[in-house]
N, C-alpha and C positions, 0 to 999 in steps of 0.2 A: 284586410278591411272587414268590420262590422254589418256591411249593407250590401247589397246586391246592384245596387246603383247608384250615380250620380244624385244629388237632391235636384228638386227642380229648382232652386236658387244656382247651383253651378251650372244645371245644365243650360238656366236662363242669359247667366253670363259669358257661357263660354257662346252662345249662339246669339246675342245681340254684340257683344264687345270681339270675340275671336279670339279670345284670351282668358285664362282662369289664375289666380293665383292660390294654392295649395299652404298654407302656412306649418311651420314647425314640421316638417317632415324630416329631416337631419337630427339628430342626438350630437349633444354638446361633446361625443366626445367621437362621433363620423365626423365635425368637422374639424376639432383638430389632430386627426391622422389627417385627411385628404389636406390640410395648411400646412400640417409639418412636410407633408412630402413635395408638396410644391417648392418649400423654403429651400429643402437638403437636398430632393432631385430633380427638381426643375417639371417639365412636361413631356419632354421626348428622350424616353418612350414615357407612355403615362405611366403614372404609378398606379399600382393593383388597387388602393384609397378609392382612387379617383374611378378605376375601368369599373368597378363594385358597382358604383351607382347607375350603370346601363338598366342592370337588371333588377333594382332596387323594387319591390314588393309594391309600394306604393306607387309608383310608376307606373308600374306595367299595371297595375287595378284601372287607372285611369285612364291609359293607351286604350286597353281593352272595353273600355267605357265608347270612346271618343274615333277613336281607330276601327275598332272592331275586333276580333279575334285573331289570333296567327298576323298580326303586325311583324314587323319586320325593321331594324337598323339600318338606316338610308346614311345616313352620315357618321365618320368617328368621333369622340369626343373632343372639342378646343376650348379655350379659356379666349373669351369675346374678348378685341381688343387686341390678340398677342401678336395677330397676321398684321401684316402692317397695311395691306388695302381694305382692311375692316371699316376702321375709321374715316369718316367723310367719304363712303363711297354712296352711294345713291342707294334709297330704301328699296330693296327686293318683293317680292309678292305682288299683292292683288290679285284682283279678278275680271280683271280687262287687258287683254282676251285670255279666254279662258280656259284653263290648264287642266285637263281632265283626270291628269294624274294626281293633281297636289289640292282638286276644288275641294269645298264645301259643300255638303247635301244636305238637304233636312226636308222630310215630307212625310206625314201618316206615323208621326210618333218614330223615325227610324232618323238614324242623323250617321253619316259618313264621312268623315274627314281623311280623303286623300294625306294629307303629310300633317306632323307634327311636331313642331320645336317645342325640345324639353330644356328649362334652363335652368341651372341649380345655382343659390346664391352661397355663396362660401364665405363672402363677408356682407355687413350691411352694402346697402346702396340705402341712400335719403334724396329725399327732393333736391333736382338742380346737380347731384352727383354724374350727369349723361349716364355714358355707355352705352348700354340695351333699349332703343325707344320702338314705340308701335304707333300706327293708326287705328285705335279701335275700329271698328264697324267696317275695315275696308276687306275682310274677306268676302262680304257680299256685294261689292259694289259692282255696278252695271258700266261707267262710264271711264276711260280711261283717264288714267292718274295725271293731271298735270307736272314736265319736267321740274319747274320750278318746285313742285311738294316732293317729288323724289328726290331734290339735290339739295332739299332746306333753304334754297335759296327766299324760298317765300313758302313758309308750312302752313301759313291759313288758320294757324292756332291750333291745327290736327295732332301735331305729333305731341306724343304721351312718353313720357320715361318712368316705367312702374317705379316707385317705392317696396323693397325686398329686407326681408331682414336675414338673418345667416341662418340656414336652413331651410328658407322658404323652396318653393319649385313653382317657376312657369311654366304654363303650357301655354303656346301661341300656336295655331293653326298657320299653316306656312304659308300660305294664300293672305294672312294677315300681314299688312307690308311691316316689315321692320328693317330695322339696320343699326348702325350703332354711330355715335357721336362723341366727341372727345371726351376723355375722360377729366371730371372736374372734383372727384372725391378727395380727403384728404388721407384715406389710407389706400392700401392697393385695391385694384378693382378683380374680386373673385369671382366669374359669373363661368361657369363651365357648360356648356351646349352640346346636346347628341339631337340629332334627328332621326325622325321615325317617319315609317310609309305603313298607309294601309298592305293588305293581303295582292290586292290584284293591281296597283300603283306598280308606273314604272321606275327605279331606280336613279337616284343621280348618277352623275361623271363621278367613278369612282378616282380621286386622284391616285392609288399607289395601284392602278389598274396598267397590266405590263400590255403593250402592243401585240404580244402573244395573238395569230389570228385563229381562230379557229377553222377548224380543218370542214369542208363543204364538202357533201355529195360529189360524184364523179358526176352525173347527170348533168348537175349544174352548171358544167364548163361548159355545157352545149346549148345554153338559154344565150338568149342578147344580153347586152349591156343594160337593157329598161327592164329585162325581167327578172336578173339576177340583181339588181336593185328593189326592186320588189319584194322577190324573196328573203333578200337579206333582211329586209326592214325589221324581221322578228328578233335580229338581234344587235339592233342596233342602240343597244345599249353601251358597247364599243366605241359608237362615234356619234352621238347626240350631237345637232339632228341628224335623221336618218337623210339618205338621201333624197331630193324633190325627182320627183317623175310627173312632168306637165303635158298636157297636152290641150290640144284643139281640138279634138273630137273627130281628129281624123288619122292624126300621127301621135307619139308618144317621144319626149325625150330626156334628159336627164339634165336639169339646169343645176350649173355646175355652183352657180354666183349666189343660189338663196338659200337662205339662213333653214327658217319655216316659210310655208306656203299655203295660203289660207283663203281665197278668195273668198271677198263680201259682197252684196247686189247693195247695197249700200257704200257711200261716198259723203265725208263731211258736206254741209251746204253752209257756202259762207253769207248768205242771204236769208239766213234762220235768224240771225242776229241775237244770237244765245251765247254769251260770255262764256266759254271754258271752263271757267274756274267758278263760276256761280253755279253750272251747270252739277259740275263734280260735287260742291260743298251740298248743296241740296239733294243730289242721290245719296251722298254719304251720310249724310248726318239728317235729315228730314226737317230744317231749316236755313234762314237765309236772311242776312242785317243788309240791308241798304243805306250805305251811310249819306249824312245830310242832305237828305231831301227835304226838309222846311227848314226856310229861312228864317233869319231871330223875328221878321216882324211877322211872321205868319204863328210863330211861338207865342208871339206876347197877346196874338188877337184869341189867341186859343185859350192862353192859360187865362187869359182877362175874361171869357165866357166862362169858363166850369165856376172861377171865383161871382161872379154875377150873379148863379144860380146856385150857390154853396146850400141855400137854405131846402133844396129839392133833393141833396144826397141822401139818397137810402142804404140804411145799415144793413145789408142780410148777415145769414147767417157765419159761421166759421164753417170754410169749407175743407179744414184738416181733416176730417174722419178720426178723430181719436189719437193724432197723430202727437208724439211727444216733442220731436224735434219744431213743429210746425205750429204751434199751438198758440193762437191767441181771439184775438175780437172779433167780428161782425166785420165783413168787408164793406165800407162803403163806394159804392155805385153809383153814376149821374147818368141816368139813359135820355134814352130822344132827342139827342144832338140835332139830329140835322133837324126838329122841327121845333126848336129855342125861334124866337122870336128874330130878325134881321135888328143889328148886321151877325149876333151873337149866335147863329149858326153858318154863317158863308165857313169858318175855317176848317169846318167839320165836312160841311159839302163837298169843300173842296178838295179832300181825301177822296171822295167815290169812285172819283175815275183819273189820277192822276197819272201823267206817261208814265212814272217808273215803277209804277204799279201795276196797269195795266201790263205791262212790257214784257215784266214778268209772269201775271199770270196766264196771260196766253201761253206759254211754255212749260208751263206747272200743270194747266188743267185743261189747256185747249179754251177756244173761244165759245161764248156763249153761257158765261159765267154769268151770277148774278148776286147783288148786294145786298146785305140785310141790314140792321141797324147799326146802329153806333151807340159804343157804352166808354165812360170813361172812369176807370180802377182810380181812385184818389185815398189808398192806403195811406192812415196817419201810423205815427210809432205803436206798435204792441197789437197792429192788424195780421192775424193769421196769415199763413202760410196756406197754398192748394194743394191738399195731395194727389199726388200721381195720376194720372188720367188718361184715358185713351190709348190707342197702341192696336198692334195689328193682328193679337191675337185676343179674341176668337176670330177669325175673317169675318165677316159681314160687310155688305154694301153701304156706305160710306166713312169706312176707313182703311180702304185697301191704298197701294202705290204701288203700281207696276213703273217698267221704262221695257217699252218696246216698241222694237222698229226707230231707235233714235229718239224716242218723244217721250215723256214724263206724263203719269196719267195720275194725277190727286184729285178726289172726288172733292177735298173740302182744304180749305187754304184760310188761315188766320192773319188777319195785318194788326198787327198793333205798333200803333204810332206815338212814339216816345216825346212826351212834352217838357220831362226833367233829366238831367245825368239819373243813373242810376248803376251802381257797383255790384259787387258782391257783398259787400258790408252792410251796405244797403237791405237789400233784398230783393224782391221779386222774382221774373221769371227763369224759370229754370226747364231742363230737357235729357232725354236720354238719348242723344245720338245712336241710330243706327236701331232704334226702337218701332220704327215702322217696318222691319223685315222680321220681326220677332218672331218666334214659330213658339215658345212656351211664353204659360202662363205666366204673367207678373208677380215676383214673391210680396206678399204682404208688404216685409221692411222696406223694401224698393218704394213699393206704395206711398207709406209713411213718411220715408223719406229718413225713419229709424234705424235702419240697415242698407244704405244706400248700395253696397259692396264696388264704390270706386266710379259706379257708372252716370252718374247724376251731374250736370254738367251747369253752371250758373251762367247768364248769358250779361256779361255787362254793355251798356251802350250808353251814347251823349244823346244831349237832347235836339228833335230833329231826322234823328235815326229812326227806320222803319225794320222791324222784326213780320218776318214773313214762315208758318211755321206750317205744318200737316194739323189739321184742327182734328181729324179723326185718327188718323194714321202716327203719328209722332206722341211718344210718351210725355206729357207735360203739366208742368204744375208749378209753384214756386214757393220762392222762403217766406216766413214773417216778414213785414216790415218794418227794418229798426230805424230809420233814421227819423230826423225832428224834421224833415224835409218832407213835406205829402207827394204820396207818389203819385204820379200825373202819366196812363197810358191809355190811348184810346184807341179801344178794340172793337173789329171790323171781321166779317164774316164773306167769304165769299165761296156759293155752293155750284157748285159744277152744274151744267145744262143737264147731265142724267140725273140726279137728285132732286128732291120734293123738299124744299125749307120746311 
């Protein structure tokens, strides 16, 4: 490699999304020796094509980027897909609870990644092809992963299947949940995987590890059964997990039945009245759609106000920043909702403090929130797009998101309440999941929306739907507006009891 480090564009994505994709690193003619010898020798034993790529130059630049130095081979090489419990087995990773061999670090410009999947693509994969899928942003997540997201049975819209071309190389942090999904390509699926562990990471279950035991001190025959457990734990690498040695504070014994053993002063509370799964999607991704909450006649009194007062919309400016993909007119604005003359503000009032609004933001940001105005976005076609906004680095007070102790702490919380469909063809609003835990600066293209590098997410909803996002803390911004339909959202502000409006 030419440089001595990461750019801060890789570094920003491998540390918001958990994942990096490396393009064109194979030469058209490393991948067909590593294809010919798959066709003529199959994988076991690997062909020498194939074991090359361990130590491949480019790799190991980036291990040692990401890793750190003296990294280490955790895993052998396999071709995703060839094991037969690969497929449809439940997504591996996360960070709930949390694995101090395989986490994620980043603090003070220095960033740690306990383990790391390297995946090399040997033939294309295209959109919709399965195989290899991830959750972005879930190596930092706080809150334990819903079954239904781990077994696909219901993914939330989370799970991602990179698009790779042949020769490309992933890097996913192992803590990023992945797994892999039937395969739907129309040629063979070439994705070949090695794992990697930091310097001071414990190792996986090595499988072709012999029961050979290692030979112990004579001393050692002479401890108890709880302290030769103890001691062995250094090398229990042998029998993951090591053994549990519990106690009451008075006696010690070796419970023979648990897995891991972890006690928490902490217990779910079924009297929070915090949905699971709303819980999870808002630590992960730093927003939250509540579907149909206004009903069509509570629509029509709405959209019949902003048409009433059509002649009060003000144009501001285009708020792309030079942006090319985003580029166009003067947004028009209808502000002062709630203080339009009766009945032409009741539908607007009646947003302030609605239960499922409320409901949520108590759990977002704690009680004692407060509401500021109401503005309503009425984008016609060839209205500008917003670039990029907000995010959690620099830190400053109010746009941080912690979660601790069980509770969600957002200083500023955005409602905008959808009064038409709107698509992705459409346009509008759009987000960088997992952009409020960001530790590097935002790249420019990101900004723009000109070099998005895969992370930029469009949020489509019906009308009725309530979008609930991090106003400080969450990266966001949206498309032009192309449709001949005006866009119709009305956005709502609510600032935490510690914040000054």
């Amino acid at each position: 490699m030419d440089r001595e480090q990461m750019s801060n564009e890789e570094n920003y994505c491998f540390d918001v999304a958990g994942y990096l994709i490396v393009r064109d690193v194979l030469t058209r003619e490393d991948l067909e020796a590593c294809n010919r010898d798959i066709d003529q020798k199959g994988t076991a034993p690997l062909p020498e094509s194939l074991e090359k790529l361990r130590d491949h130059p480019v790799l190991e630049w980036y291990l040692n980027q990401i890793c750190g130095e003296e990294f280490q081979l955790d895993r052998k090489p396999r071709l995703i897909g060839e094991a037969g419990n690969d497929v449809g087995s439940p997504l591996v990773g996360g960070n709930e609870p949390r694995d101090l061999a395989r986490s994620y670090y980043q603090q003070n410009d220095a960033r740690f990644c306990q383990g790391v999947l390297a995946v090399w693509a040997l033939e294309d994969v295209d959109e919709g092809d399965g195989g290899f899928v991830l959750i972005p942003a879930s190596h930092k997540n706080y809150v334990e992963t819903p079954e239904d997201v781990l077994t696909g049975a219901d993914d939330m819209g989370l799970t991602v299947q990179p698009s790779l071309k042949a020769g490309d190389l992933l890097l996913c942090a192992e803590t990023t949940l992945h797994g892999v999904r039937p395969w739907q390509g129309a040629g063979p699926q070439r994705l070949l995987a090695y794992g990697y562990i930091a310097k001071t990471a414990r190792q996986s279950i090595d499988a072709d590890a012999t029961d050979e035991k290692e030979s112990l001190p004579e001393w050692m025959a002479e401890l108890t059964p709880v302290q030769r457990a103890v001691m062995q734990g250094q090398n229990f690498h042998r029998a993951y997990p090591p053994p549990v040695v519990k106690s009451d504070g008075k006696t010690c014994r070796i419970d023979e039945s648990s897995g891991l053993y972890h006690p928490s002063l902490y217990i779910r509370d079924p009297e929070s009245e915090i949905e699971e799964k709303e819980l999870y999607f808002w630590d992960l991704c730093g927003h939250l759609v509540v579907r149909n909450v206004m009903d069509p006649a509570w629509l029509e009194a709405a959209n019949e106000a902003i048409d009433k007062f059509a002649d009060q919309i003000v144009v501001g400016g285009a708020p792309d920043k030079g942006s090319k993909t985003l580029a166009g007119t003067g947004r028009p604005d209808l502000g002062g909702l709630f203080e339009l003359p009766k009945p032409y503000c009741d539908p607007f009032r009646e947003m302030i403090a609605h239960p499922a609004i409320i409901h949520r933001l108590n759990w977002m940001e704690g009680s004692g929130f407060r509401c500021g105005n109401a503005t309503a976005i009425c984008s016609v076609k060839g209205t500008a797009g917003h670039a990029m906004h907000s995010g959690s680095d620099p830190a400053r007070p109010g746009n941080s998101y912690m979660f601790q102790n069980g509770r969600t702490y957002c200083d500023s919380v955005n409602v905008a309440w959808q009064l038409r469909d709107v698509t992705e063809a459409d346009g509008g609003f759009i987000c960088l999941p997992g952009s409020h835990k960001a530790r590097y600066p935002m790249p420019p293209g990101v900004q723009s929306c000109d070099e998005p590098m895969g992370l930029i997410r469009h949020v489509s909803m019906k009308a009725g739907d309530v979008l609930m996002f991090m106003a400080g803390a969450q990266t966001h911004g949206a498309y032009p507006w192309q449709s001949e339909t005006e866009r119709r959202t009305v956005l709502m502000n609510y600032m935490g009891r510690h914040m000054v409006l």
